[in-house]
C-alpha positions as CSV (number, residue, x, y, z in Angstrom):
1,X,169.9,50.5,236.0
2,X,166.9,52.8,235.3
3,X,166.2,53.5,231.9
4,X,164.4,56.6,231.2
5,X,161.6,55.9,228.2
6,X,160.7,59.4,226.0
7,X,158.1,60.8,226.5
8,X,155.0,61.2,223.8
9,X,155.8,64.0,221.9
10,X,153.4,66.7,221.0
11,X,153.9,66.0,217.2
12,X,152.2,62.5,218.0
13,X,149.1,64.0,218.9
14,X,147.6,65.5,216.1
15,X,143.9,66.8,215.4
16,X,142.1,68.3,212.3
17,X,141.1,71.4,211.1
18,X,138.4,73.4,213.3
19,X,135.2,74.4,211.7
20,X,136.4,77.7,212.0
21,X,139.4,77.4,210.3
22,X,137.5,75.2,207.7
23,X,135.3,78.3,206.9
24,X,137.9,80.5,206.4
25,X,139.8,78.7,203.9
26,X,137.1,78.3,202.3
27,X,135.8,81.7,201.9
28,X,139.3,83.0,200.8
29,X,139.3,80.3,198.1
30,X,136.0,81.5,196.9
31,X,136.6,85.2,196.8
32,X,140.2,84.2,194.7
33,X,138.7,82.2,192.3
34,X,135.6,84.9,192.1
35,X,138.1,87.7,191.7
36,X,139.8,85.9,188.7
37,X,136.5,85.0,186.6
38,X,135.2,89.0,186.8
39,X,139.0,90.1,186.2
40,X,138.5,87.7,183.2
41,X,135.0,88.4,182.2
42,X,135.6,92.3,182.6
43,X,138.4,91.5,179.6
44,X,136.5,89.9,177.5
45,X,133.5,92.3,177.9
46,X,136.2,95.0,177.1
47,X,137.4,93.3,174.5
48,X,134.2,93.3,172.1
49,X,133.7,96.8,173.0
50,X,137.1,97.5,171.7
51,X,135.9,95.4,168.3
52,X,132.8,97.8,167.9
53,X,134.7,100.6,168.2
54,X,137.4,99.4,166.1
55,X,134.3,98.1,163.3
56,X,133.1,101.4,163.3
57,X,136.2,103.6,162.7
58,X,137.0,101.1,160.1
59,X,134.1,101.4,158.1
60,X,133.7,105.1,158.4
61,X,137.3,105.7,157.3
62,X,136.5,103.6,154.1
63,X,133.5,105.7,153.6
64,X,134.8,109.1,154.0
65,X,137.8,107.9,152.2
66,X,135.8,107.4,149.2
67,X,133.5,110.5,149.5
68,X,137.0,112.5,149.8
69,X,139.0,110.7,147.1
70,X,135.7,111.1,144.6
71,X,135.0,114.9,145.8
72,X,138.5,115.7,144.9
73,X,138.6,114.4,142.2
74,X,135.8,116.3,140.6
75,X,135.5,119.3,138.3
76,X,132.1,120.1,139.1
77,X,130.3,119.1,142.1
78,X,126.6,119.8,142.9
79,X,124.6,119.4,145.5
80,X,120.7,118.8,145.1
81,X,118.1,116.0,145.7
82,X,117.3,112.8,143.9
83,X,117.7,109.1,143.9
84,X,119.1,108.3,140.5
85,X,120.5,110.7,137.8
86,X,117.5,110.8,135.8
87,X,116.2,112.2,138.8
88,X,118.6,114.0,140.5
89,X,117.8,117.9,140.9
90,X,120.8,120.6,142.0
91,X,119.7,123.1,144.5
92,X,117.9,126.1,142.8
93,X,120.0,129.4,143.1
94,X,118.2,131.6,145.9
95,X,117.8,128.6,148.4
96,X,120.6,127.1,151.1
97,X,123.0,124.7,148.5
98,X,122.1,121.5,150.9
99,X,121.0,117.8,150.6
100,X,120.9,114.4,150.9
101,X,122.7,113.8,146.9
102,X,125.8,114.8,145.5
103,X,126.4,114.6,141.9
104,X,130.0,115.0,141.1
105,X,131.2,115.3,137.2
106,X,134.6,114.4,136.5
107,X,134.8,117.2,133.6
108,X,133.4,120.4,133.2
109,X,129.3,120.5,132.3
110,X,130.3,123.1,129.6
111,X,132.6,120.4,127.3
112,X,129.4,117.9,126.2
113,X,126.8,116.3,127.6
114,X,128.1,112.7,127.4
115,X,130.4,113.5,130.9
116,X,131.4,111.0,133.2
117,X,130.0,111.3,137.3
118,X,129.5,109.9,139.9
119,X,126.1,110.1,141.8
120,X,125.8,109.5,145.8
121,X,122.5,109.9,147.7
122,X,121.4,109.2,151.4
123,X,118.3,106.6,151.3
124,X,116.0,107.9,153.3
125,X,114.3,104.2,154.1
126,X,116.9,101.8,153.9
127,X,118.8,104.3,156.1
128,X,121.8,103.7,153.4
129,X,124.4,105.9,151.8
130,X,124.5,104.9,147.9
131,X,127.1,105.6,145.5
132,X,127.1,104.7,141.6
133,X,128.6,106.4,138.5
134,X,128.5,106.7,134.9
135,X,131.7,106.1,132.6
136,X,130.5,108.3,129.6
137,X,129.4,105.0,127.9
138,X,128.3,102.4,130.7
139,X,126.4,103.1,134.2
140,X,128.1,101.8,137.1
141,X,126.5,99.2,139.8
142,X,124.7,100.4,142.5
143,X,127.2,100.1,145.7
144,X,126.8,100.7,149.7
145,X,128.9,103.7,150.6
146,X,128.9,102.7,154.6
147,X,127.9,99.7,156.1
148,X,126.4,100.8,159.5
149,X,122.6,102.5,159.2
150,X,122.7,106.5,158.8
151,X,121.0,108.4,161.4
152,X,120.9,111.9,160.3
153,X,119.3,114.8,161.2
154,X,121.1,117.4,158.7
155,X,121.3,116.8,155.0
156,X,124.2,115.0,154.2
157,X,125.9,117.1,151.8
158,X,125.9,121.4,151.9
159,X,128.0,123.9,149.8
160,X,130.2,126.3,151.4
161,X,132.6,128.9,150.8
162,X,136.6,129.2,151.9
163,X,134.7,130.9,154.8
164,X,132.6,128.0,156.0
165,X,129.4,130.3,155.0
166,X,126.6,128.1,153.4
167,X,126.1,129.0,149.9
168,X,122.6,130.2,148.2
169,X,124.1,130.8,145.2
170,X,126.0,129.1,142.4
171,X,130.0,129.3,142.0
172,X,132.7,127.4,140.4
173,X,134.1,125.0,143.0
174,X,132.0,124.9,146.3
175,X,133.5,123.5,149.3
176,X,131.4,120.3,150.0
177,X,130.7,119.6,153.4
178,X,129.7,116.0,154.6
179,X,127.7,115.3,157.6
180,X,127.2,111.5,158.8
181,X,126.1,110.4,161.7
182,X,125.4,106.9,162.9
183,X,125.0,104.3,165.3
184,X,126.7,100.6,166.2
185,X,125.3,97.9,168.0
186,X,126.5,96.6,171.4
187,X,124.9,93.3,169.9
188,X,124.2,93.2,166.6
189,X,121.4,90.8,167.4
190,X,119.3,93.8,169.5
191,X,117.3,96.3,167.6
192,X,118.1,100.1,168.1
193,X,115.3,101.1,171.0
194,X,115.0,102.4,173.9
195,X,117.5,100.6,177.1
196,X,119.3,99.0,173.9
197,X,123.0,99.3,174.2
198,X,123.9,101.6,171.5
199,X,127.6,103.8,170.6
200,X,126.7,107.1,168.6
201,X,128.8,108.2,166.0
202,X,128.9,111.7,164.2
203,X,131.7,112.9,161.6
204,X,131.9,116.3,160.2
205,X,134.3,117.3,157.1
206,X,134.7,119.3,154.5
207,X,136.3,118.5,151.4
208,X,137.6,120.8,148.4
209,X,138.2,119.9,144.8
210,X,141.5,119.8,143.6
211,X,140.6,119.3,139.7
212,X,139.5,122.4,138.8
213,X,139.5,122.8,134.7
């Protein structure tokens, strides 16, 4: 009887990878795993841009929310020059009604002279936006109107007309315009210069008064 043995299958005879193969795999690993750490850094990266842009709307909302609320609120509003009230000047009649103050009285100036205000004014070295006001017995603190440094190159503050015309003269209840522009750091850690990453802001407004005695 013959008996017929199998014969050595082609399973049995296994070999490794080839260097070629090996440097394939490879490769293709590396460019996945590279792909998902820029996907991941280009996120992140986004994401604190999204947080400056975010800081910034935030903290010029809360500034022109106050400047509008306060404006508003006013019976007589002047604009002029000056750091404090006891030197705070209103723009002469005969020259554009513009500057870096804004002295805003809560009454009308004709009733007494003991009226309550409230005083801002652009800082000129600090860069700042100051606001403080008077209660007709007791001065207010001294308080930071926005948080990021002021950059401009207008006066903050101008008198207009319903028309949007500047105003060289004196009348009742001027429209108050309010320019602000300003700029956010990248990194707060990096000084404003040149090659410094840097986002310019600018807001333009105008704001009426609604108490008008």
């Amino acid at each position: 009887m013959t008996v017929n043995l199998p014969k050595t299958r082609a399973l049995e005879q296994r070999s490794g990878f080839t260097l070629a193969e090996m440097l394939v795999v490879t490769a293709t690993l590396v460019i996945l795993i590279g792909s998902v750490i820029a996907c991941n850094l280009f996120g992140l990266s986004m994401s604190v841009r999204q947080q400056i842009w975010l800081s910034a709307s935030d903290d010029s909302a809360q500034a022109l929310g106050k400047l509008m609320t306060d404006i508003r609120s006013g019976a007589s509003n002047y604009v002029g020059s000056g750091s404090n009230w006891t030197t705070f000047a209103r723009c002469a009649d005969g020259t554009v009604h513009s500057g870096n103050s804004l002295m805003i009285y809560i009454g009308t100036t004709n009733s007494g002279t003991n009226i309550p205000f409230v005083l801002y004014w652009y800082d000129t070295v600090s860069n700042i936006l100051w606001r403080t006001n008077y209660t007709g017995s007791n001065y207010g603190d001294f308080k930071m109107v926005s948080a990021n440094p002021i950059t401009n190159d207008n006066p903050v503050f101008t008198e207009e007309d319903y028309l949007g015309n500047t105003l060289t003269n004196t009348i009742a209840t001027p429209i108050i315009q309010v320019y602000l522009s300003f700029t956010k750091l990248q990194n707060p850690q990096v000084s404003i210069a040149p090659g410094s990453p840097v986002d310019f802001y600018q807001i333009i407004t105008t704001v009426a008064s609604r108490n008008r005695q």
